[in-house]
C-alpha positions as CSV (number, residue, x, y, z in Angstrom):
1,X,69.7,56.8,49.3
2,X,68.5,53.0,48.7
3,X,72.0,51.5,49.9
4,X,72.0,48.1,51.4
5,X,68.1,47.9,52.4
6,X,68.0,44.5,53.2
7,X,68.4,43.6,56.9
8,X,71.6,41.3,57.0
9,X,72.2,40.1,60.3
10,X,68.8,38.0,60.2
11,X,70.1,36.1,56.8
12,X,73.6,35.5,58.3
13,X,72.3,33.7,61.7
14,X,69.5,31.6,59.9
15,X,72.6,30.7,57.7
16,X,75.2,29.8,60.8
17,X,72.3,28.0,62.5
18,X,71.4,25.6,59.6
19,X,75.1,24.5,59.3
20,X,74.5,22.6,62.9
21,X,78.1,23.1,64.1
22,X,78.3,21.6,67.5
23,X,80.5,21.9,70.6
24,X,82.0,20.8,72.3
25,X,84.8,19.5,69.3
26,X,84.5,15.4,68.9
27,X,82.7,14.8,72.0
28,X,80.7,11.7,72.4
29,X,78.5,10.4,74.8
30,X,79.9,8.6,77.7
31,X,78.9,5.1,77.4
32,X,78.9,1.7,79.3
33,X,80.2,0.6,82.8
34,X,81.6,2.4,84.2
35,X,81.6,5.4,82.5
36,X,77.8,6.0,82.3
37,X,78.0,6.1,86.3
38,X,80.9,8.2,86.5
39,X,79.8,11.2,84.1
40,X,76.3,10.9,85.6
41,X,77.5,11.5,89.4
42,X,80.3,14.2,88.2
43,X,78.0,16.6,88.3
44,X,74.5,18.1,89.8
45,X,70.8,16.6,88.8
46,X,70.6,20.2,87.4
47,X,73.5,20.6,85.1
48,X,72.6,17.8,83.1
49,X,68.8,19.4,82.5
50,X,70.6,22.6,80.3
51,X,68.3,24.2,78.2
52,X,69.5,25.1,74.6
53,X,69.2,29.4,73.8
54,X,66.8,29.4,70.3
55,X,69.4,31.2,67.5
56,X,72.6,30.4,69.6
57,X,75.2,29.8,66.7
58,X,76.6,26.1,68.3
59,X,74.3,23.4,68.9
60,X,75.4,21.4,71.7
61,X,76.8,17.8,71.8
62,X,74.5,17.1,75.4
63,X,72.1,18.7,78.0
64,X,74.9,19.3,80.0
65,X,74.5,22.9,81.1
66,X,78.1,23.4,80.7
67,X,77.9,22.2,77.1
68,X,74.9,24.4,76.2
69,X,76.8,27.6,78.3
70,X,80.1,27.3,76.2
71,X,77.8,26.7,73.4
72,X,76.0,30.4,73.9
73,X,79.0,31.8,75.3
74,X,81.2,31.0,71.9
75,X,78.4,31.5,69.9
76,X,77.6,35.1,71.1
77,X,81.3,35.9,70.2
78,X,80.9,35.0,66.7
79,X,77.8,36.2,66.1
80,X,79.0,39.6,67.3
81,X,81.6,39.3,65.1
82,X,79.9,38.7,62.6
83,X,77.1,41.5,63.2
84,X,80.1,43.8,63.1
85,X,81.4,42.8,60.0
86,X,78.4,43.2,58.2
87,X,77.8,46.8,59.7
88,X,81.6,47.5,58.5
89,X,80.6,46.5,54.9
90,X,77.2,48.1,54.7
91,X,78.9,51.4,55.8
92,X,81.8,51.0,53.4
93,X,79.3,50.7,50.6
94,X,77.7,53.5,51.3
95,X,80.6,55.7,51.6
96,X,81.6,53.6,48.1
97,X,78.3,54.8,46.5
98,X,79.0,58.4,47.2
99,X,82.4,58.4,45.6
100,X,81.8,56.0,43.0
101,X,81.8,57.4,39.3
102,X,81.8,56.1,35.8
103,X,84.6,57.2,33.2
104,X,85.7,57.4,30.1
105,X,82.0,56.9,28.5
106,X,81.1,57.3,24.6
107,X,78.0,59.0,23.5
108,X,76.9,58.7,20.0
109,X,73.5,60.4,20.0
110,X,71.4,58.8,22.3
111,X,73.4,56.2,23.0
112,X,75.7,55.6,25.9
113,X,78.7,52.5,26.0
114,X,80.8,52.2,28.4
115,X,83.5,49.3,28.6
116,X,84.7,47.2,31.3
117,X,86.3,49.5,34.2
118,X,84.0,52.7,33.4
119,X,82.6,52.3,37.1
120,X,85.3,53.3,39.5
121,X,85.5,53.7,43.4
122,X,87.5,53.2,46.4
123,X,88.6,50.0,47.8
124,X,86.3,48.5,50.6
125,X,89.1,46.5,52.2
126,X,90.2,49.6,55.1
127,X,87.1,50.8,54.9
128,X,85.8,47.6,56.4
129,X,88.6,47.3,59.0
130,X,88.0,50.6,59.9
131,X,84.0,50.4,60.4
132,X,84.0,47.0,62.1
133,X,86.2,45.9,64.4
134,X,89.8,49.0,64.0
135,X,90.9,47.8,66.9
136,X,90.6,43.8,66.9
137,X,94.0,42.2,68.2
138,X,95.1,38.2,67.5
139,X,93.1,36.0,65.9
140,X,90.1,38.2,65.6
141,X,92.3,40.2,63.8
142,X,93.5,37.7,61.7
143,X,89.4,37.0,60.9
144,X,88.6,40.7,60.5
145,X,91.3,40.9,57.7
146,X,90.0,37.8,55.9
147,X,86.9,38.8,55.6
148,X,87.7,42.1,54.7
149,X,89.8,41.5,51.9
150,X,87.5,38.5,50.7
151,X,84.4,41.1,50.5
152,X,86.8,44.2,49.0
153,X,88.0,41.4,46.0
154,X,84.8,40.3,45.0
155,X,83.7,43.6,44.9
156,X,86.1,45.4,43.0
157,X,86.1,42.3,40.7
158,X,82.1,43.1,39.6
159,X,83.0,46.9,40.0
160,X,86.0,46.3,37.4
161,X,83.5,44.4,34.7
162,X,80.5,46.8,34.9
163,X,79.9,48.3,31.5
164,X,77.0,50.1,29.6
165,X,75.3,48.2,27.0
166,X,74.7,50.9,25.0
167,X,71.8,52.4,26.6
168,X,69.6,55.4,25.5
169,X,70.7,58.1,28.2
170,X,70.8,61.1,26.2
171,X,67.3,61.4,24.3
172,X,68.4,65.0,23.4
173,X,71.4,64.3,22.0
174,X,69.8,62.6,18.9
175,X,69.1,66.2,17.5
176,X,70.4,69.2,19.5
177,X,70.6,72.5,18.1
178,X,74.0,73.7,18.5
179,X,77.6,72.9,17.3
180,X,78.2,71.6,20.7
181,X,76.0,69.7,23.8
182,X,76.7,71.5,27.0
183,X,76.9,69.1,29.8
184,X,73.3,67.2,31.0
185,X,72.3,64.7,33.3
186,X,71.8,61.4,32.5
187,X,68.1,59.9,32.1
188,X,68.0,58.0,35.4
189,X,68.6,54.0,35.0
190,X,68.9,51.0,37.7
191,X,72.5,49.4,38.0
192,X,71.1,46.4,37.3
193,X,70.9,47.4,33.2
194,X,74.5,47.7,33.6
195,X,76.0,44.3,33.2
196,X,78.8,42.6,34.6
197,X,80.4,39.4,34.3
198,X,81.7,40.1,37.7
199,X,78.8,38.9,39.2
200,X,79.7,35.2,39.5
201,X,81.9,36.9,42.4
202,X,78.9,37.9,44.2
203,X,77.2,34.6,45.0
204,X,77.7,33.5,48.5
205,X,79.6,30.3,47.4
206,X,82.4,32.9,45.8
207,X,82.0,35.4,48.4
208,X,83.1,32.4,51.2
209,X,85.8,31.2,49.0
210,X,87.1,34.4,48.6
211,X,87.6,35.0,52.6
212,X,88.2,31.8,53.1
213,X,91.7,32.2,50.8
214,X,92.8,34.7,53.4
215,X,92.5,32.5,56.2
216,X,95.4,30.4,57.5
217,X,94.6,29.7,60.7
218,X,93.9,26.1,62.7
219,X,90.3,25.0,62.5
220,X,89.6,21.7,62.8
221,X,85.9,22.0,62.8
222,X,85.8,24.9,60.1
223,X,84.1,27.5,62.3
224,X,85.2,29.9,59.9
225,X,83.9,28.3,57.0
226,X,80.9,28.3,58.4
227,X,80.9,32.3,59.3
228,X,81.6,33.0,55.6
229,X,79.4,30.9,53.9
230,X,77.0,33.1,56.5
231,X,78.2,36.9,55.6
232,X,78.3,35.4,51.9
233,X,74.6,34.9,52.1
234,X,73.9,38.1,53.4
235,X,76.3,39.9,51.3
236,X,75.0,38.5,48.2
237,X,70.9,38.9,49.3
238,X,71.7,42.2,49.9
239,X,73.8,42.7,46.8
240,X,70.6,41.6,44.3
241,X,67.8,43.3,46.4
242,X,70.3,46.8,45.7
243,X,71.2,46.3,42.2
244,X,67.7,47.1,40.8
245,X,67.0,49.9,43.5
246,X,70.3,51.8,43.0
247,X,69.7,54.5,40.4
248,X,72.3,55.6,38.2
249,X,72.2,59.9,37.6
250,X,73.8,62.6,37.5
251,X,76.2,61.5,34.9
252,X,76.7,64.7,32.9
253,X,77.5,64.0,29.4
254,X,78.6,66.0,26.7
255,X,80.3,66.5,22.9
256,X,80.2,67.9,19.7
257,X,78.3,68.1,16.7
258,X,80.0,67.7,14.0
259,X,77.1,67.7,11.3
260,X,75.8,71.6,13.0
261,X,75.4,74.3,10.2
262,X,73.0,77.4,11.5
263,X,71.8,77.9,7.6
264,X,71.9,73.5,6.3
265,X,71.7,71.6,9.5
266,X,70.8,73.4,12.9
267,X,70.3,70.5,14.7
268,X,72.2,67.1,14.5
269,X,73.4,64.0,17.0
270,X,76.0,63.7,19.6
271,X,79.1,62.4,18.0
272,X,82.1,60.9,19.5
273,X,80.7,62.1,23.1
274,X,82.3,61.5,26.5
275,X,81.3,62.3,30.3
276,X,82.7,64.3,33.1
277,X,83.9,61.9,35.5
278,X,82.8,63.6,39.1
279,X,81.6,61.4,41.8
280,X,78.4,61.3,42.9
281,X,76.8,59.2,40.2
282,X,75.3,56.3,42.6
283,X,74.8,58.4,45.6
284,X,71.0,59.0,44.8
């Protein structure tokens, strides 16, 4: 089971770190007489020496120790957070995978179309409340949910446009022996030869807007904004790297044919073909 193979958590913090937020919020320098003097004697020879933590999420406005402590402090929350949110998705895709199926499929000999909404699965969005954070209360709550329902969107809006291009899963369909094709498995294919226009969703620019619409809290310094364009990135490495590794099989497909005579034709194609819709067909 390929699932999500590449590591997330790595992407996301690279991402946060690069967007320099700093804290504290519209803090400057205290500067001239005699302010200089006073912040300088407010506190210890040492607590203006703070050393920064490599990775923390917040870059801080000073070297005041209490600066760079709120700085790792805050930024350890958020970074859990975020952590969590990412596990939460990763898991929801896989349960996703295992109950994700394609429908309503035609076969016509070797051939196999399927039109937009022939992949169908469950919806991420509880999944994801469940697996990350069930039992978050007040604002992280408020987070948890738009993110969740950001990620579930975008993904059920690429699930929804997934078709099959006509490809060649069914080699012995072009001339079976028998007025009818029992049910066979599919010849094996990556998602990524099925197409959908519902990828534009999974970039990370979409993927942040799309959380980012949930949100309605007050953040002056868009700390959010700059969690989602984080997960975004992650999601949507993750998202490319599976695409080509997830394999499609087990799709048994079936149907008549109507050219079959034992004595003038004993062998013929598919025609007019369809699947058995039973989950199971991305789990491999």
């Amino acid at each position: 089971m390929p699932g999500l193979a590449v590591p997330m958590n790595p992407i996301a913090d690279a991402t946060f770190v690069a967007q320099r937020k700093q804290l504290p919020v519209n803090w400057k320098q205290p500067q001239g007489d005699p302010a200089t003097d006073h912040y300088r004697r407010a506190f210890k020879t040492e607590d203006h020496g703070g050393v920064p933590v490599p990775g923390c999420y917040f870059w801080a406005q000073s070297t005041n120790k209490f600066h760079v402590d709120s700085c790792k402090n805050i930024g350890d929350i958020i970074k859990s957070f975020c952590h969590d949110m990412l596990k939460g998705f990763k898991q929801s895709v896989d349960i996703w995978r295992a109950q994700a199926r394609f429908q309503n499929l035609r076969i016509a000999a070797v051939s196999v179309t399927g039109a937009p909404g022939c992949l169908s699965g469950p919806k991420l969005e509880p999944m994801i409340k469940v697996y990350s954070r069930p039992s978050a209360m007040s604002h992280q709550k408020h987070w948890r949910d738009a993110v969740a329902k950001g990620l579930s969107s975008c993904w059920h809006d690429w699930q929804q446009q997934v078709t099959i291009p006509g490809l060649p899963l069914y080699p012995a369909f072009a001339a079976f022996p028998g007025p009818m094709a029992p049910p066979i498995p599919n010849v094996p294919v990556p998602l990524a030869s099925c197409p959908s226009v519902g990828m534009a969703k999974m970039t990370p620019t979409a993927l942040a807007q799309a959380m980012n619409s949930h949100f309605s809290l007050d953040d002056p310094d868009n700390h959010f904004g700059a969690l989602t364009q984080s997960i975004g990135t992650a999601v949507s490495t993750a998202f490319n790297a599976w695409l080509p590794c997830q394999m499609v099989t087990g799709v048994m497909g079936k149907g008549p044919i109507p050219t079959f005579s034992p004595m003038w034709a004993p062998v013929g194609p598919v025609i007019m073909g369809d699947n058995i819709p039973a989950p199971g067909h991305l789990a491999a």
